[in-house]
N, C-alpha and C positions, 0 to 999 in steps of 0.2 A: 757702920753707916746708919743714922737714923731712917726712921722712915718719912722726914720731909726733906730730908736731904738727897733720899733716895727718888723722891718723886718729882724734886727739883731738876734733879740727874736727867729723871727719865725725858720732864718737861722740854728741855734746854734738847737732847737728841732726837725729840719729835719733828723739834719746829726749825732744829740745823737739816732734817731730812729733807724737812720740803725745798729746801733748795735743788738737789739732784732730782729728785722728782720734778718739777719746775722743769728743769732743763731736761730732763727726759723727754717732756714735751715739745721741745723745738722742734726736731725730727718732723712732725706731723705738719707743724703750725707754715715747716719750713717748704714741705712740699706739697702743701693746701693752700697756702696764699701767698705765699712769694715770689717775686719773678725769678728764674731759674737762671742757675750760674752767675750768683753775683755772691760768695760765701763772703767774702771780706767787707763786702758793702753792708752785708747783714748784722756781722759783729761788729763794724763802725758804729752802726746805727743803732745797735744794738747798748756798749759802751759808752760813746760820748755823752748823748742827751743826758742818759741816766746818771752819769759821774757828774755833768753840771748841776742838775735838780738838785741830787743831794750837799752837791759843794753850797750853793744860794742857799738850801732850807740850814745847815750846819750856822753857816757863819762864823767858823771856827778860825783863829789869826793861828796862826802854823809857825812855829818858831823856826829859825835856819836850821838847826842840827839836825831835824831829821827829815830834811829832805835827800839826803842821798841814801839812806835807808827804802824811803815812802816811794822815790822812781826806780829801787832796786826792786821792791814788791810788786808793782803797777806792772813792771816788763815782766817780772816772774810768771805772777798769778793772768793778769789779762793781756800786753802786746805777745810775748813770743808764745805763750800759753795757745791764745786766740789762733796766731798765725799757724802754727803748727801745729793744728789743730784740725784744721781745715786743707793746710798741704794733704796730710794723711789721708783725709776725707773723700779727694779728690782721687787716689794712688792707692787706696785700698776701700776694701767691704767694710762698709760701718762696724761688725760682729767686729773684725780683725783687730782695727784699734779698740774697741773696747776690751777687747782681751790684754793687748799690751797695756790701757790704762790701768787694768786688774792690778798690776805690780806699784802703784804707786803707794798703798799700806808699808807695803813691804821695803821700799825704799823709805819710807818717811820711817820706819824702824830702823832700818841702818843709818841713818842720820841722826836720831835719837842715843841710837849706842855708841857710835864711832864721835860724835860731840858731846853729849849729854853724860855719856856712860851707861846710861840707861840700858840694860840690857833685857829685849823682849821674854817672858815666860815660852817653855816649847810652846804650849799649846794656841797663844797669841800668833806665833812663828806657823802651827802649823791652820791655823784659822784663814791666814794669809794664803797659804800656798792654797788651800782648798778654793778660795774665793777663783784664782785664777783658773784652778780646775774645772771649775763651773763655769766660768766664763768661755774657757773652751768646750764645756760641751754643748753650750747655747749656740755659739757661732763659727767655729772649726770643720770644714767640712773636708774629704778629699776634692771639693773643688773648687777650696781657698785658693788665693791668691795675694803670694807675700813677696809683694814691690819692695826692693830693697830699701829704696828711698822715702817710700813711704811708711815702710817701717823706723827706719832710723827717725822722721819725725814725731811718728806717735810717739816711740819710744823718749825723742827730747823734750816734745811735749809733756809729757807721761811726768818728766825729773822736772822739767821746770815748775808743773804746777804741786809736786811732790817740795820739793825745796822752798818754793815760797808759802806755803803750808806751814811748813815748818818753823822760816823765820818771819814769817806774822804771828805766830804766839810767843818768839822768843825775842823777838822785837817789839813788843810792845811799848809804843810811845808815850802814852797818854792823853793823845789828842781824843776827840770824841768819836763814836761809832760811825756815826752818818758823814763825818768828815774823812776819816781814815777809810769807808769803801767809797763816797763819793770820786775823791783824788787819786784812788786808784783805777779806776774805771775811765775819771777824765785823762789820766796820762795813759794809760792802754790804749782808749782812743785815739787820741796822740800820734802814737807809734802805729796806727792801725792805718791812719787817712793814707799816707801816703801811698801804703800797698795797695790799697783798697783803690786809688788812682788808679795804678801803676798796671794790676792785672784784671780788674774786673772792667766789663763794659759802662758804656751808661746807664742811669735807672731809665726805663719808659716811663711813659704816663701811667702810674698808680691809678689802682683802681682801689673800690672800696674794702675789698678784701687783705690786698697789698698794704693800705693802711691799720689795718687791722690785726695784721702778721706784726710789722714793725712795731705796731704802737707794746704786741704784747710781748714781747723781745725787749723790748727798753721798760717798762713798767715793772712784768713779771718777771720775766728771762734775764734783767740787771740789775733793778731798782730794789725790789724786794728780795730774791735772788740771794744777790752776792751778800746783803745788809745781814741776813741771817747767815750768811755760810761767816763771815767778817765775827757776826758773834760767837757763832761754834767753836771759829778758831779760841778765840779768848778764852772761852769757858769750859771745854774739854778739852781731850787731849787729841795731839794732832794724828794718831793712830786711828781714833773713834772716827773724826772728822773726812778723814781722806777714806775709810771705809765708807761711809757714809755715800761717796763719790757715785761705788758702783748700783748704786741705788739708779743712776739715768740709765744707764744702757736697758736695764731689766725695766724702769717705766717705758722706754720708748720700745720695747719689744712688746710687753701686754697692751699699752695701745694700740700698736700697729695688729695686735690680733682683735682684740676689740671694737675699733672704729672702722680699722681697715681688712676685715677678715680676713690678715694672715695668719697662716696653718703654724698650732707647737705640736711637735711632735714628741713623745716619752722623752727622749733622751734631754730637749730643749726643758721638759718640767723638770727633771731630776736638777740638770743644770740652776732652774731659778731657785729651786729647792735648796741645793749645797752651797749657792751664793747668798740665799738670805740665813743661814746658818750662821755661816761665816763670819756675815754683817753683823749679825749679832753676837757674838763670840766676841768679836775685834771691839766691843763695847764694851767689855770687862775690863776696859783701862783705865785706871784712876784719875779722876778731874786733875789737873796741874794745881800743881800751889799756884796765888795769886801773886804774878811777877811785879816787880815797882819797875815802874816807867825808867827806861836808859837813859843816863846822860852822856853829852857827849865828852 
């Protein structure tokens, strides 16, 4: 690997990180300026606007063949992703799901091998297993609590955003960037209004703050967000990418000790420790050769 190739590498995994980072900050933004117990109304609000923005600034004409691909990814990656997301959230300790998120490397490897043939290096295999280790030792306590149902979600969560991972780099359409995460974000929305009816209350009267939560949820938290994670997929491999992942859980634990002077304890440092290890380990994956656009 040259060394502009290498630094190109490196570029492209900086700027796919701030997206988990991004979103590691919801947590804060979520329980500082949002009205409380409205999670689906947040990722409405959150998805829609931002899938339109970017569909108007694109202007991209979308040929028929890959629209049943382009609403297979949108439910993957953002409605059932979203929803089940947020069941968990409600049904277990934030820590819990992100520890069952921890396995989604690990799944996007077995998907890679069992389709691709691709078969992971031990040490890639065992980079994975350790990230989960870490994961439980940041948020596993004896006085977890593991909701069956709220595990079975994180966990389909966990595969749904594992699997559209996957095939948003191996689907690759050749539509444009800003169209291909706009339209997925607008159909996640989509799929999101009606739960977002169906179980959250009404919004009250917003305050300035409240506008200022949402506004940075659909700006930073979608707009920018997914538009980089949408690249990463394309230009790394989806192993690098979905490590990349565990990057929120571990921002939203150092902010909440930061801004919100919660207590780490040794074992929670060792834990951030073995999972940016990890992180980085699970980067030793070779960028994917450039796929030519599917037809149908």
């Amino acid at each position: 690997m040259t060394g502009f190739t290498a630094n190109k590498v490196v570029f492209n995994t900086l700027l796919t990180a701030l997206t988990p980072v991004i979103w590691g900050s919801t947590y804060i933004v979520t329980t500082e300026w949002l009205p409380p117990d409205r999670p689906f109304t947040a990722a409405l609000i959150r998805c829609l606007p931002a899938g339109l923005l970017l569909i108007l600034w694109s202007r991209a004409a979308l040929p028929a063949r890959i629209w049943p691909k382009l609403i297979t990814l949108s439910l993957l990656n953002i409605g059932i992703f979203q929803a089940l997301l947020f069941v968990a959230a409600y049904r277990l300790p934030g820590g819990i799901a992100a520890v069952v998120g921890a396995i989604q490397p690990l799944l996007v490897m077995l998907l890679a091998w069992s389709i691709d043939h691709n078969r992971p290096a031990l040490v890639t295999l065992g980079a994975a297993l350790a990230s989960i280790l870490g994961m439980s030792l940041l948020f596993v306590s004896p006085d977890s609590q593991w909701d069956p149902i709220g595990l079975a979600a994180a966990a389909a969560g966990t595969g749904a955003m594992a699997l559209g991972t996957f095939l948003s780099r191996r689907w690759q359409t050749g539509i444009p960037l800003l169209a291909f995460s706009g339209w997925q974000l607008f159909i996640g929305g989509l799929f999101l209004a009606p739960v977002a009816m169906l179980v959250d209350p009404p919004l009250p009267q917003l305050t300035p703050e409240n506008m200022m939560g949402y506004g940075y949820l659909t700006i930073f938290g979608a707009l920018i967000a997914y538009t980089l994670w949408f690249r990463g997929i394309k230009l790394l491999s989806p192993t690098s990418v979905s490590a990349l992942g565990l990057l929120s859980p571990l921002t939203a634990l150092v902010l909440g000790w930061v801004v919100l002077d919660q207590f780490l304890d040794l074992r929670q440092m060792g834990g951030i420790l073995t999972v940016l290890i990890a992180i980085t380990v699970l980067q030793w994956q070779p960028a994917p050769k450039q796929l030519q656009p599917q037809k149908a």
